[in-house]
DOZASE-933430 format. One line per field, with one value per residue (C-alpha): residue number from 1; chain; residue in three letters; x, y, z. Coordinates in steps of 0.1 Angstrom, whole numbers, plus 5000, padded with zeros to 4 digits. Layout:
<recs>
pos <- [NUM,...]
unit <- [A,...]
code <- [ala,...]
u <- [X,...]
v <- [Y,...]
w <- [Z,...]
</recs>
This chain:
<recs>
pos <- [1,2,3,4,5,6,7,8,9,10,11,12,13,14,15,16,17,18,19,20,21,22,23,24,25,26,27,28,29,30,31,32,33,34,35,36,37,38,39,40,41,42,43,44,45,46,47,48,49,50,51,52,53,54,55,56,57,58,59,60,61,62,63,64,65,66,67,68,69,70,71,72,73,74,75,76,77,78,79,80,81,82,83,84,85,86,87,88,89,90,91,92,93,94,95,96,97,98,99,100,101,102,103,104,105,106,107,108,109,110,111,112,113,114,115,116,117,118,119,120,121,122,123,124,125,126,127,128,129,130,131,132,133,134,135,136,137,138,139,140,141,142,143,144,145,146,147,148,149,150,151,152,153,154,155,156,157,158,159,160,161,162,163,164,165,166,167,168,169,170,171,172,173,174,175,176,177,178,179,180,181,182,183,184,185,186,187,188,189,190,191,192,193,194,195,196,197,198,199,200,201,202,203,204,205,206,207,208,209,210,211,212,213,214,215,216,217,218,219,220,221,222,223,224,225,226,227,228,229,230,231,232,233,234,235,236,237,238,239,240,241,242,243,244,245,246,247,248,249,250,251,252,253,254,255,256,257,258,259,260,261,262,263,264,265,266,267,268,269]
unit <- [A,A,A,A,A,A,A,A,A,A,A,A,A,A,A,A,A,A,A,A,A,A,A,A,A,A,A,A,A,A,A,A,A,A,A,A,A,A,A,A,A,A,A,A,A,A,A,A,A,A,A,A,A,A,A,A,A,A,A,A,A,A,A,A,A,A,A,A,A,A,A,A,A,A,A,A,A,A,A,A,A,A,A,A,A,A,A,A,A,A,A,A,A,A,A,A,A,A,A,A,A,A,A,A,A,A,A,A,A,A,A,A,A,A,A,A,A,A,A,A,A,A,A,A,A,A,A,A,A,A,A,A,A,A,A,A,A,A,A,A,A,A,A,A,A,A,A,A,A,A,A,A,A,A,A,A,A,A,A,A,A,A,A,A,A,A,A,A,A,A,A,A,A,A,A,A,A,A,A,A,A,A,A,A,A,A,A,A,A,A,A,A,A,A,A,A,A,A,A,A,A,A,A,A,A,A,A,A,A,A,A,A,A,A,A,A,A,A,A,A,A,A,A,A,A,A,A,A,A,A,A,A,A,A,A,A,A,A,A,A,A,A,A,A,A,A,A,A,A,A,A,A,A,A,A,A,A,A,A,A,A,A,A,A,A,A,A,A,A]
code <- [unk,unk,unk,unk,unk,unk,unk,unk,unk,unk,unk,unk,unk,unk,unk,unk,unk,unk,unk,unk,unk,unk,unk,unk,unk,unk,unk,unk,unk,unk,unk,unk,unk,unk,unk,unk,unk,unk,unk,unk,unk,unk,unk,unk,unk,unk,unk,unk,unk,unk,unk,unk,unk,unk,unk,unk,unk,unk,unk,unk,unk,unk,unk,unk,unk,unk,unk,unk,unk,unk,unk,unk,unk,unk,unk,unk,unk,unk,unk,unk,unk,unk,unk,unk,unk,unk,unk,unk,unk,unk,unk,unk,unk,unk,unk,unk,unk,unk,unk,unk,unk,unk,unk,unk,unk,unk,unk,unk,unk,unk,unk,unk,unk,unk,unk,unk,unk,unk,unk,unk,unk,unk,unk,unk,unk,unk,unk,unk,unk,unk,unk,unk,unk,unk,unk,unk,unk,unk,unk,unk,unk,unk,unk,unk,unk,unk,unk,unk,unk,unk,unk,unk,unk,unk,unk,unk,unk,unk,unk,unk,unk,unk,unk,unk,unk,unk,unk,unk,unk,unk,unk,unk,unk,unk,unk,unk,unk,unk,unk,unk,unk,unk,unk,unk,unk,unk,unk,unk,unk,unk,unk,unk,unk,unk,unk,unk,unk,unk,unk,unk,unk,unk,unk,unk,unk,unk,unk,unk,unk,unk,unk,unk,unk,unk,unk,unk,unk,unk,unk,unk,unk,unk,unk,unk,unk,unk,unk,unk,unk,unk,unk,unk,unk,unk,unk,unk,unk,unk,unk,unk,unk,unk,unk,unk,unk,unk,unk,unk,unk,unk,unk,unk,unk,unk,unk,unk,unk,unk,unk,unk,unk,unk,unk,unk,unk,unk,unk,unk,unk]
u <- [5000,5018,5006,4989,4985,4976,4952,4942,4907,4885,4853,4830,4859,4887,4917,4921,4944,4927,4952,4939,4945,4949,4916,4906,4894,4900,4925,4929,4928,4948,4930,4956,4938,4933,4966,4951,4956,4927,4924,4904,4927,4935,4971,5007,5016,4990,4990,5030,5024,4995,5020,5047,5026,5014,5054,5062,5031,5027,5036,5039,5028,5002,4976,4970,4938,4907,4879,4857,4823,4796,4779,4742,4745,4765,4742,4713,4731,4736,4702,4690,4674,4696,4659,4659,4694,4699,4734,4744,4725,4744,4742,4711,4697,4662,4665,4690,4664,4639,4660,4665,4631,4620,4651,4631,4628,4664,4660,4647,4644,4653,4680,4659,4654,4662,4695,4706,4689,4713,4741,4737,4731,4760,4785,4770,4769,4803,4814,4800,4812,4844,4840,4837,4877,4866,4840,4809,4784,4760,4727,4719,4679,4661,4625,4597,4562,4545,4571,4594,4630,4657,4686,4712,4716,4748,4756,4785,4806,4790,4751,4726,4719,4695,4712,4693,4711,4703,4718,4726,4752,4759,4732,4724,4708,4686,4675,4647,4636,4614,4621,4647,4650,4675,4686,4652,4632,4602,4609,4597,4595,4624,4632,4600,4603,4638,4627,4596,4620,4644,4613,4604,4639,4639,4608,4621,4651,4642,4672,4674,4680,4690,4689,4713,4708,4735,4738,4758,4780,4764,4772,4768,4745,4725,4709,4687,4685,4700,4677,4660,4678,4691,4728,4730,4763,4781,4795,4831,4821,4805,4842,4836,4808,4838,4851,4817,4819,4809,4776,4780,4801,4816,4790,4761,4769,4773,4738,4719,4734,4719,4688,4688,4699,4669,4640,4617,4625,4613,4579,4569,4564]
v <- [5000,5033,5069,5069,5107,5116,5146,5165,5167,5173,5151,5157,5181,5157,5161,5129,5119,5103,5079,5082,5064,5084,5082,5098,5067,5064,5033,5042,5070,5082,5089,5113,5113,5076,5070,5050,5036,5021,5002,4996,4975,4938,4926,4930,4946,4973,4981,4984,5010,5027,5029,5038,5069,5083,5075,5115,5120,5094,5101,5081,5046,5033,5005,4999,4977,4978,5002,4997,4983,5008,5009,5011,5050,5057,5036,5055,5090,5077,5074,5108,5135,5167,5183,5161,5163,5185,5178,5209,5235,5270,5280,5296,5287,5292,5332,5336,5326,5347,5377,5370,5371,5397,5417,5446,5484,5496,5524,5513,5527,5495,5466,5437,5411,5380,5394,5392,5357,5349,5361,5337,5308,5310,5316,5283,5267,5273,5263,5226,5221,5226,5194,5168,5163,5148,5123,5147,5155,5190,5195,5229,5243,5209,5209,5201,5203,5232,5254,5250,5240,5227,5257,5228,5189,5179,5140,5120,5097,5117,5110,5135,5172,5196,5229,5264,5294,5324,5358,5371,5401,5418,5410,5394,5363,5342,5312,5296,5268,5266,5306,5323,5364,5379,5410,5434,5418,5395,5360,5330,5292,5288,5253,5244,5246,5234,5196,5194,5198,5172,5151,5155,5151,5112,5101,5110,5095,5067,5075,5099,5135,5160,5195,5224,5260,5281,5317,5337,5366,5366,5393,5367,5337,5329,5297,5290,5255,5230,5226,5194,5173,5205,5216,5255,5266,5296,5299,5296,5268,5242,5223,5209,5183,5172,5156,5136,5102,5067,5068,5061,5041,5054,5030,5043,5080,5073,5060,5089,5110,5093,5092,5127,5145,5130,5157,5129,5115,5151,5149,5120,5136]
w <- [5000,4990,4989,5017,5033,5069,5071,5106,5114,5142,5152,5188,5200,5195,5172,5149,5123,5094,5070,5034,5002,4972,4962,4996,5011,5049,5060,5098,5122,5151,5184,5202,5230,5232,5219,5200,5161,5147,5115,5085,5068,5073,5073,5084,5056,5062,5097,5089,5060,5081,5115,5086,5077,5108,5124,5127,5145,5170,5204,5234,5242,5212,5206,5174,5166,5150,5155,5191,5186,5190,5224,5223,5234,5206,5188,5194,5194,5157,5150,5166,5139,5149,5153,5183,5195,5222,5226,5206,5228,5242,5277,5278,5244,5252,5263,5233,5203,5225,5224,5189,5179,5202,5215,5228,5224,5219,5249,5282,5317,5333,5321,5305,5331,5304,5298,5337,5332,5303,5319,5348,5323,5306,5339,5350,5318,5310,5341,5341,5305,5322,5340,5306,5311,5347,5330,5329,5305,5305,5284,5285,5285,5284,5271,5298,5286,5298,5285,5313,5312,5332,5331,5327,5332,5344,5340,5357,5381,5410,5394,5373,5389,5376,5380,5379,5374,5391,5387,5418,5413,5443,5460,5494,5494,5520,5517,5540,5527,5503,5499,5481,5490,5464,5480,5483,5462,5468,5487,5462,5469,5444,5459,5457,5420,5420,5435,5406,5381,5393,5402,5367,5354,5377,5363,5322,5332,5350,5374,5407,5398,5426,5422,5424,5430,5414,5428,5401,5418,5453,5478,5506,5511,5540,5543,5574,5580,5553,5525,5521,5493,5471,5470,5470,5451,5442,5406,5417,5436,5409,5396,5432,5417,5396,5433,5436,5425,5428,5419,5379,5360,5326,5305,5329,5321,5284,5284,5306,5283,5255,5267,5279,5249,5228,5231,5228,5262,5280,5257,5270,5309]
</recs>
């Protein structure tokens, strides 16, 4: 086998190196991260041109072999319409097509409230992606019926959390539960909501799912007595789920995550 090329490319946020023939056709590719070669050709003599070709760029210790066999997870990601596929949401995807379609009057005595909102959305949501080197997974703004949406579902060894992000700049916070007093305005049973949505969230899921509270920016943080069965965080504070563990294997995460990024699993509630 002679000719063959090796051309960069990037697939689900990992760099690979693709071996080609020269009719373009793919022979093997080259996992860095993995540190792993695998192959598409049968033979000594082709795993020796293949390991030949990619010889400059190999680094460290390498398996060479042929490609993994699917899991069912990746089967079923496979098989997802990207209509459905939630996967690909931003931080706060829901409040920015709203803004898009409706961005409001261009001069306005008061800040827009579901820009504050955003804000908070995308400081949490860009901290838990953060955390996929550690194992995790985050789906941001999940579909419930109703119109209601979980701010962010963050999957991994420590279990499933549905976090809600609140903006919280400079202001003092109190928390009694199931009330939540952000600096002078009006106390609301917050938590209250919080634990429906993980309810909801469990019975999708078929799997527990606790919530978070997320304050963005907090002046200080009071809490009362110890809320029942929600975490209440600050946004410096949510790498610390990233310590949690021993709840889900690797396979098990692989498969919530399945399961979760299809919108047809929250339709169903």
């Amino acid at each position: 086998m002679s000719g063959l090329r090796v051309v960069p490319a990037y697939r689900h946020g990992r760099e690979r190196l693709y071996v080609c023939r020269e009719d373009g056709s793919n022979v093997a590719w080259y996992d860095r991260e993995t540190g792993r070669v695998n192959l598409l050709v049968l033979g000594e003599d082709g795993r020796n041109d293949v390991l030949h070709a990619l010889k400059p760029f190999l680094t460290g210790q390498v398996t060479v072999g042929p490609p993994p066999v699917p899991t069912p997870a990746e089967l079923a990601r496979l098989t997802l319409h990207p209509d459905d596929d939630l996967a690909p949401n931003r931080p706060g995807e829901a409040l920015l097509v709203a803004l898009e379609r409706d961005p409001g009057p261009a001069r306005r005595l008061r800040p827009d409230p579901r820009r504050r909102a955003l804000t908070a959305e995308q400081t949490v949501g860009q901290g838990l992606d953060r955390l996929e080197g550690a194992g995790w997974h985050t789906l941001h703004s999940v579909p419930l019926p109703g119109g209601d949406r979980i701010h962010h579902l963050a999957i991994g060894p420590g279990g499933l959390f549905a976090v809600h992000a609140r903006h919280a700049r400079r202001s003092r916070v109190l928390v009694a539960d199931p009330m939540v007093t952000l600096g002078r305005r009006e106390a609301e049973p917050l938590l209250r909501r919080l634990r429906a949505d993980a309810d909801r969230a469990s019975y999708a899921l078929t799997a527990e799912v606790r919530p978070v509270l997320a304050l963005v920016e907090p002046a200080e943080v009071t809490v009362t007595t110890q809320p029942r069965g929600v975490r209440i965080l600050r946004d410096t504070e949510l790498t610390g789920l990233a310590r949690l563990g021993g709840v889900l294997k690797p396979a098990d995460v692989e498969a919530l995550h399945g399961m979760a990024r299809d919108r047809n699993t929250w339709g169903r509630l």
